[in-house]
N, C-alpha and C positions, 0 to 999 in steps of 0.2 A: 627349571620348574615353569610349568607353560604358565600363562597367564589364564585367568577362571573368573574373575569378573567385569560385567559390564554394565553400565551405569548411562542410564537414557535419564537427557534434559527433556521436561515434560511440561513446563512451566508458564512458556509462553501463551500469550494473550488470543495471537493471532486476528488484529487489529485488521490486516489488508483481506483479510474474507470477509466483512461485515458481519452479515445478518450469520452466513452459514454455519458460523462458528462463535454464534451472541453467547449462548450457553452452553458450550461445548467447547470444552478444553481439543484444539487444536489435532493432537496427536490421534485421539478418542472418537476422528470421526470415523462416519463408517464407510467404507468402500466397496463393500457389500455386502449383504442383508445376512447378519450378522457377524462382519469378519473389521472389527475398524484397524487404521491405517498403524497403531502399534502392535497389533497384534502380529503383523508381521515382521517388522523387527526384532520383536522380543524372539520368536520363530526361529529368523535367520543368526541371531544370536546363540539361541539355545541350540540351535545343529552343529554350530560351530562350536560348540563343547564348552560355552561361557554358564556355566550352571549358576553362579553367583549373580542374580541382578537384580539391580538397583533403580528405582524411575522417583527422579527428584522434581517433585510435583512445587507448583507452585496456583496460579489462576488454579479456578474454580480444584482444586486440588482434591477434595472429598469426592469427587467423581472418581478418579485415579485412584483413591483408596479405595473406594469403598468394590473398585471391578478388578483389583488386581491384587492387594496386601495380603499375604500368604497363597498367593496362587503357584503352581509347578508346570511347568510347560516342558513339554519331552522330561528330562533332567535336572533343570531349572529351578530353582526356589525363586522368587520373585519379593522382593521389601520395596515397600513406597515411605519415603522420606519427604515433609510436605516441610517447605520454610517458611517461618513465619512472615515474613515481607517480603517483596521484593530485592531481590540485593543482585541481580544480573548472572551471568553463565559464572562468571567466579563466587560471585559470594555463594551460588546454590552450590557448586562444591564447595566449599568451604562449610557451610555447614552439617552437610556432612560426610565429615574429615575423621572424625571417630567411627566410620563402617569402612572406607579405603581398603584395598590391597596396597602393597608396595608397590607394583603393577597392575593397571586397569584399565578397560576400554573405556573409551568419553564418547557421546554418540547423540548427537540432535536427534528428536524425539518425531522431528514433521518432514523428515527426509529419508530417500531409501536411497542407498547404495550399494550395489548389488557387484561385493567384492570378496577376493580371499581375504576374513577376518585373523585368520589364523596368521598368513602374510603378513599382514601387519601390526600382527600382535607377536613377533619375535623380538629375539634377546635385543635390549636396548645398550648400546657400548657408551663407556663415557667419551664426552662426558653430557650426552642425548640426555636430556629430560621430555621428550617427546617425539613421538610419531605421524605426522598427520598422514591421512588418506586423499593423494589429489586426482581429480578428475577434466579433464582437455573437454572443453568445448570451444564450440565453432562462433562462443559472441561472450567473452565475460564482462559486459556492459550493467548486466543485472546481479553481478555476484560481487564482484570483485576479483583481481587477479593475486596468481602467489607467484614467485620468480625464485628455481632453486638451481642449485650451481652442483652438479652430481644428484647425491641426495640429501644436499645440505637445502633447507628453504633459506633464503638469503632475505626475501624482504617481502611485505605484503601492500598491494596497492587498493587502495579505494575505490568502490563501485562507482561513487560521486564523479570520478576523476578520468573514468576508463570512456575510451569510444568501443562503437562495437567492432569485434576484433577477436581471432581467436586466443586460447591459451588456457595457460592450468587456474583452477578454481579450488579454493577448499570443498573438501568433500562432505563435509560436517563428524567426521570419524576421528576419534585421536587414541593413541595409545600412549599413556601419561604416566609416572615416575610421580608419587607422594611428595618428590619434592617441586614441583610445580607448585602448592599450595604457599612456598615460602615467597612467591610475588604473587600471590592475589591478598587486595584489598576488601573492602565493605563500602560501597558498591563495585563490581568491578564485571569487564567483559574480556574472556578469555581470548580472543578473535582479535579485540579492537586494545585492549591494554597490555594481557601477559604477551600470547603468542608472537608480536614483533620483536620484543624486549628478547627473547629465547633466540627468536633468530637471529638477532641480531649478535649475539655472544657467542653464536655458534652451536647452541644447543638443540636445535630441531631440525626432524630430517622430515624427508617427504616420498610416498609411494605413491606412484604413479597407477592408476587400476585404471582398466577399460568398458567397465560393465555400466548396466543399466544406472542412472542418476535419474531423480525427480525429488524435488520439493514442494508441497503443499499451500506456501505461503500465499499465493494468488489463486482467485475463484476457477481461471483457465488451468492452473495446473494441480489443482482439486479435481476437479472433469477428467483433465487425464489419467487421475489416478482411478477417480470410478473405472474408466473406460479398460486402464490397463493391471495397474499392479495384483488385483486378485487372480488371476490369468495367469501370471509370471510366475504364482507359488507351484506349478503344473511344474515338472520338471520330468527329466530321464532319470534314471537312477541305475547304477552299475551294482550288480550282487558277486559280491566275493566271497569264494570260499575262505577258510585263514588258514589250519598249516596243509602245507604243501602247494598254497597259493602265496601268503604272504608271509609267514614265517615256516621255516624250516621244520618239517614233522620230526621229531625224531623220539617220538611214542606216548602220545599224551600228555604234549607239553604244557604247562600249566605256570611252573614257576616266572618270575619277569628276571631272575637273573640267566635266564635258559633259554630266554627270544633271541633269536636269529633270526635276522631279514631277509627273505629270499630275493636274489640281486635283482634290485630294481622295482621293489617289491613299494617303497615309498615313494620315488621316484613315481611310481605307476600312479598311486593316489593322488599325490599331489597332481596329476595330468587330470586327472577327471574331476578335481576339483575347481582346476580351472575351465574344466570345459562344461560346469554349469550340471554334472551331474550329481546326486544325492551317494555317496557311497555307501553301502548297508552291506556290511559284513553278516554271513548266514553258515552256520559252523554247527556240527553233530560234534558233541561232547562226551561221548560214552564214557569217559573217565570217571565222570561224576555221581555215574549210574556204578560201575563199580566198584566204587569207595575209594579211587585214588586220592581224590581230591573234590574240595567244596566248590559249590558256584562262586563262594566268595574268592577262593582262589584264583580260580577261571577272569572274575573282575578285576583283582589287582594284575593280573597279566593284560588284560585289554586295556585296563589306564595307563601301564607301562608301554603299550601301543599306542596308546595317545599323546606320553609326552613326547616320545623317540618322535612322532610324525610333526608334534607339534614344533619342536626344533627347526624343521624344514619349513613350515609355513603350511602342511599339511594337516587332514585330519578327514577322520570317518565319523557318518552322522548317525550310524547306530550301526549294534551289536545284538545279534539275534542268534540263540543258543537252545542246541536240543539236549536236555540231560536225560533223554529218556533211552531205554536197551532194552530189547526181553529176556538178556541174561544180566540182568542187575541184579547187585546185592542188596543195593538199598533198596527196601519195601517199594517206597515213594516215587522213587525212577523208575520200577518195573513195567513196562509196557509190551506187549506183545509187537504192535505196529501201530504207533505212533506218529499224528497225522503232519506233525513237525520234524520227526527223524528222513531225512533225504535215503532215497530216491521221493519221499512226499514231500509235498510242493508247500504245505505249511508254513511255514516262518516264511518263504514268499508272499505268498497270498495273504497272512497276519499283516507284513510289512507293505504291501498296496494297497493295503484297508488303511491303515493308518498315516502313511502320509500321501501327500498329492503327484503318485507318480505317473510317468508317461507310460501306461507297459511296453507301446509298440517300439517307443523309442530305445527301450531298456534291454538290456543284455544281462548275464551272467559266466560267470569265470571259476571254472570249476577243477580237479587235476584228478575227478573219478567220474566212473557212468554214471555211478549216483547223483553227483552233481548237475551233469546233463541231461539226466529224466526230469529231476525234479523241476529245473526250468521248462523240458518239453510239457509237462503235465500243467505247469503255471503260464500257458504259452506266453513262454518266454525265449528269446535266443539264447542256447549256451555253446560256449565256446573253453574245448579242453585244452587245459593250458599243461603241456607236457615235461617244465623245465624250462630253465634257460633266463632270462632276462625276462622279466616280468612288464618292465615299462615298455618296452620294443616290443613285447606281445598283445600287450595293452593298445599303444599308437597304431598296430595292424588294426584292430578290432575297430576301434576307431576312424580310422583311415576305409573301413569295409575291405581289409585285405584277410582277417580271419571270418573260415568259412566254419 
């Protein structure tokens, strides 16, 4: 069962910006003219298929609710939980401990790191009560250093104590087990009092990601975030077709006991997730139109595609579906030609309205001409994928070896 929630610390004061952040909860500021610095996390959270999220508010805390409690972002339902005092990164989970999953992201609220969530949001073995996300720079003088032996974290050093020097940093990301909550206290810091204790017993492991890090804490690296992170939401984004491209056609496949992976077919995803692309799956449905089966059906097969990917450390950041045919039975699906049904570029061009893609950088992977108009009409590049290994067709396209 993949993991589905994720829970931003939002609490802090943010003392070392002064003025910038006198009445402005930290997280909350803006990075541009109207976009502030959680709004992309929660973002990069909600693509990653965490639709359960939690933002444990503390300072000026009524700001946090009053912009976020009941809000939905992609799929996402969003709860703000405010403490009543202070009680540090433990005590704010700990209070609350009655909303947990058994498994949940942990995730500082004034830092981005721009990693596979999924990655390290896989099955935790015992006897792991935690995951962290670590990040290599070239000075942890200002952070502090972590020291892991495989991907076991073995011990954590003090920023007080470090020269500058390179080496692994916490990333501010955790993937955490309910029972972490049996060593925090009232006040407590999960950083400076659980997380060594864990290490130390052998209980925490560490991933190592390479991607983009910034933290907010200082006015220089506020600037850079005006300067850079709304920028960085820009991405490529790869369009897949799904059966006959990722799972196996074999006539209107619907059911999740009946997915079959076409080889290489997750393999392939998880490639373009690490290579910083949006995956948006784009799929004609005519089943639906007539009367094999419901959209709902249609969804519990794509959740079933979500756990199967989430296993790997993979996943796809939406699903875009045509139920329409001009021989449908149901009334409702009946369309002549339907500006969503491929060869038309529809559910393209719906899905580049709506999130921040790169079109020129973007491609599509299709296994009919239909596929390939609808990207030529969304000028888009499509590339027909005939069979065969999916990832190795994938890494061509990529690589600029498919024409």
């Amino acid at each position: 069962m993949r993991v589905r929630q994720a829970v931003f610390l939002v609490g802090g004061k943010g003392t070392r910006l002064g003025a910038i952040a006198a009445d402005t909860p930290k997280p909350l500021l803006e990075i541009a003219p109207g976009v502030r610095f959680l709004d992309v996390l929660i973002e990069e959270a909600a693509r990653h298929g965490f639709d359960d999220i939690i933002l444990l508010a503390g300072h000026l805390g009524a700001q946090v609710e009053s912009l976020y409690q009941g809000k939905t972002v992609r799929q996402a339902t969003i709860e703000v939980i405010r403490e009543p005092s202070p009680a540090g990164t433990g005590g704010a989970l700990l209070h609350a401990a009655h909303r947990l999953h058994q498994r949940f992201l942990l995730a500082n609220g004034d830092a981005l790191f721009e990693c596979n969530l999924r990655a390290l949001a896989r099955s935790l073995e015992a006897p792991l009560t935690g995951r962290i996300a670590l990040r290599r720079v070239p000075d942890v003088s200002r952070y502090g250093a972590v020291d892991l032996c495989g991907e076991r974290v073995i011990a954590f050093r003090e920023k007080a104590a470090q020269t500058a020097q390179p080496g692994l940093i916490n990333g501010g990301i955790y993937l955490l087990d309910r029972a972490v909550l049996e060593h925090v206290r009232v006040p407590c810091s999960l950083e400076l009092d659980v997380f060594p204790k864990l290490a130390a017993a052998g209980r925490l492991a560490g991933h190592q990601f390479d991607g983009y890090f910034l933290d907010i804490g200082l006015p220089e690296s506020y600037a850079q975030a005006v300067a850079e992170v709304a920028r960085r939401r820009h991405r490529p984004a790869a369009f897949l077709d799904r059966d006959g491209v990722l799972n196996l056609d074999t006539g209107y496949t619907h059911r999740p006991e009946d997915l079959a992976w076409v080889e290489g077919a997750r393999e392939a995803v998880l490639r373009l997730n690490e290579a910083g692309y949006y995956v948006i799956v784009v799929t004609n449905q005519a089943g639906v139109a007539r009367g094999l089966y419901a959209e709902s059906d249609m969804e519990r097969f794509h959740e079933a595609m979500q756990e199967d990917l989430a296993a790997l450390g993979a996943h796809i950041d939406a699903f875009y579906h045509c139920p329409f045919h001009a021989e449908a039975v149901v009334d409702a699906y009946r369309h002549a030609d339907h500006p969503d049904r491929k060869p038309n570029p529809g559910m393209l061009l719906r899905a580049m309205q709506a999130w921040p893609i790169l079109r020129e950088k973007s491609f599509l992977v299709g296994d009919r001409p239909s596929d390939i108009e609808a990207a030529r009409r969304a000028s888009l590049r499509g590339h027909l994928f005939a069979g065969g290994n999916l990832d190795v067709f994938v890494a061509g396209v990529l690589a600029g070896r498919q024409r």
